[in-house]
N, C-alpha and C positions, 0 to 999 in steps of 0.2 A: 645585836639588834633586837626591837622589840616589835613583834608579831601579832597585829589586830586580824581578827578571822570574823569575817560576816556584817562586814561594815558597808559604807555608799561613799562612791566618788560623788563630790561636788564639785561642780564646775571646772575641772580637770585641763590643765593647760599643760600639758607633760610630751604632746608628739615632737615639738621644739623648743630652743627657747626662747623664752619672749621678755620682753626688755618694756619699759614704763615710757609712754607717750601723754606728755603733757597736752599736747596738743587734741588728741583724743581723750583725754582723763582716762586711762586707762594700761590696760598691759597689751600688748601686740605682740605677733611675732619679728624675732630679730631677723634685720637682713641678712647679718653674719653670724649663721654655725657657732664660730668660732670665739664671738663675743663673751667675755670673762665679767661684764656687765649684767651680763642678761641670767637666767633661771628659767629652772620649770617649778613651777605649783599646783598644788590641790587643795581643796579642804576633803574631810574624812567625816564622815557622818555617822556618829556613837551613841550607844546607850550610855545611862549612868556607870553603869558597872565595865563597860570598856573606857570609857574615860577615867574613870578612879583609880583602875590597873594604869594606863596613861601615865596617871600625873604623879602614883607612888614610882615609878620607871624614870621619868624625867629627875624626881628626886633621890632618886640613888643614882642615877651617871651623872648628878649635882655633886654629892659628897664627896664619889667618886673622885672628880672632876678635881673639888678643894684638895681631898688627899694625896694627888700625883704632883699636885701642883700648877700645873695646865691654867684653871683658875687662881686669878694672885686673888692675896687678902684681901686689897682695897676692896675688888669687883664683890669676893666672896661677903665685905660685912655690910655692904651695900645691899644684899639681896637678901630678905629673910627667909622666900620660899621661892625657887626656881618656876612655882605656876604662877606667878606674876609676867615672867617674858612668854607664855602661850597666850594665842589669840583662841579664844574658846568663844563662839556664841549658842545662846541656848535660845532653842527656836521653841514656837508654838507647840508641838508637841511634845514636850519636852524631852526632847534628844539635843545632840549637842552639834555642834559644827565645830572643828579644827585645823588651823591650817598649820598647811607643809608648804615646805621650800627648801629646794635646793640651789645652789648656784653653778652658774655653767663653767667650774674652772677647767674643764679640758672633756677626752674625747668623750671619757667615763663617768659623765658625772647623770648622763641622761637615765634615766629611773627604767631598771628590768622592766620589762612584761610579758606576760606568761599567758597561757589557753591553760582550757581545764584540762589537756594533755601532756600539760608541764612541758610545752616544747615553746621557745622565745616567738613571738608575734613580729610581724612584720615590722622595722623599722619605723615605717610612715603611719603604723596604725595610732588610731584615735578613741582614746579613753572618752566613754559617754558622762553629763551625768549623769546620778542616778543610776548606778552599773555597780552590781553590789560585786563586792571587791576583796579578796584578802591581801592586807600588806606588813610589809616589812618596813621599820623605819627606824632611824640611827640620830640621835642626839647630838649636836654640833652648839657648842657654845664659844660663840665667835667673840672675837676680840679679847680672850682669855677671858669669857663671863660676862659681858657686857648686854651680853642677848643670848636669846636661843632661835634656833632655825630646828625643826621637826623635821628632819631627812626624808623624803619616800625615797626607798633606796630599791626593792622588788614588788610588781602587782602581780596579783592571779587575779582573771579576771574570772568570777563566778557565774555572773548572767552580765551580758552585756545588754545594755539598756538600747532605747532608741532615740536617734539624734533627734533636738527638739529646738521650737526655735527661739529666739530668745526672749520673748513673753515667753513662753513656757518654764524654760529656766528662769524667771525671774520671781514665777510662781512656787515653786520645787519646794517642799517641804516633806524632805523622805522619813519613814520609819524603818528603825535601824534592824538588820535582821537580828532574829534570836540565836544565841551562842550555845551550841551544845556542849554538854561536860565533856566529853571525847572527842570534840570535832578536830580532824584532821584538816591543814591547811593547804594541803594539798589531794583533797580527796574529793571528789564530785560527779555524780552523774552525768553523761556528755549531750551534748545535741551541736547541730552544726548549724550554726546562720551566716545570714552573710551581710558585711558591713562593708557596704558600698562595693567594689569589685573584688573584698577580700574574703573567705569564707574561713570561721574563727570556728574551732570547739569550744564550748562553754556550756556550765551546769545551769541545769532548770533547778530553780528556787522559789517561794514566796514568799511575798511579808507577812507579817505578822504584825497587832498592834502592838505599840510598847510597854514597859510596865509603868504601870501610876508612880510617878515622880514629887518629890518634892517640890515648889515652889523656885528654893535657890538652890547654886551649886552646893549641894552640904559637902564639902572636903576640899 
């Protein structure tokens, strides 16, 4: 798996799954648990330099991928650069947004989460966004290469942000925290809040602005 430390949940749909409502143009949650239809998603809010690590990671579980075989030729001479099937937007300050998905094929597929005590969060708990986050995430290149889905597969939840409503999310434009040479991704100062009748440990943090960016993605 490949380990971003000091990154921001966006708009984080990960406490069920939820499954695509034309009706509502959007994603909701599923009626059924159990629904092999349905996923959980987030996007992941990066600097340049955790994205870069990113997309050299996705292109070595590509090569990977060609050399086991897993991906046949066709898919493999179809695709020149496996960052073509990531959804990446670069927002106004120039950080980037990425999304993840996972599909709900059984009991295991729903995404760890973690306190800053490293002990599992409650089932029913609810990722914010804007809740700066360390995650784990595993490369899935479905239909033997056809696509790629960005797994979250474990969160720690660092600071957990506060629920906001949706003007507010639709305002959201986070900056990504700063990554230290040594940072431990499971290491963090604690404090205890409480998010709705639950009470979570999680690390005090600040942001910080980002560093001046190019223009386009360069890589």
């Amino acid at each position: 798996m490949h380990h971003i430390l000091d990154c921001y949940a966006v708009w984080p749909k990960i406490n069920q799954p939820y499954i695509w409502s034309d009706n509502e143009n959007r994603t909701v949650p599923s009626p059924d648990v159990n629904d092999k239809g349905a996923h959980y998603e987030l996007m992941i809010n990066l600097k340049e330099k955790q994205l870069k690590e990113l997309i050299e990671a996705v292109r070595k579980a590509w090569k990977d991928a060609i050399a086991s075989g897993y991906v046949t030729k066709e898919n493999a001479d179809k695709c020149s650069d496996p960052k073509t099937m990531m959804k990446i937007t670069k927002l106004d300050d120039k950080t980037y947004n990425v999304a993840c998905k996972q599909k709900n094929y059984d009991a295991y597929s729903k995404p760890k989460q973690f306190g800053a005590d490293r002990q599992p969060l409650a089932d029913d708990f609810e990722l914010t966004t804007e809740s700066h986050i360390h995650i784990a995430v595993q490369f899935y290149f479905y239909q033997k290469g056809k696509g790629l889905h960005i797994q979250p597969k474990k969160i720690r939840v660092v600071e957990l942000a506060a629920r906001q409503t949706p003007a507010m999310v639709d305002d959201f434009e986070a900056e990504a925290a700063p990554v230290a040479d040594n940072a431990d991704p499971f290491d963090a100062p604690k404090e205890t809040v409480t998010f709705g009748d639950q009470q979570v440990e999680v690390a005090t943090a600040s942001k910080t602005a980002s560093d001046d960016f190019d223009d386009e993605i360069p890589f």
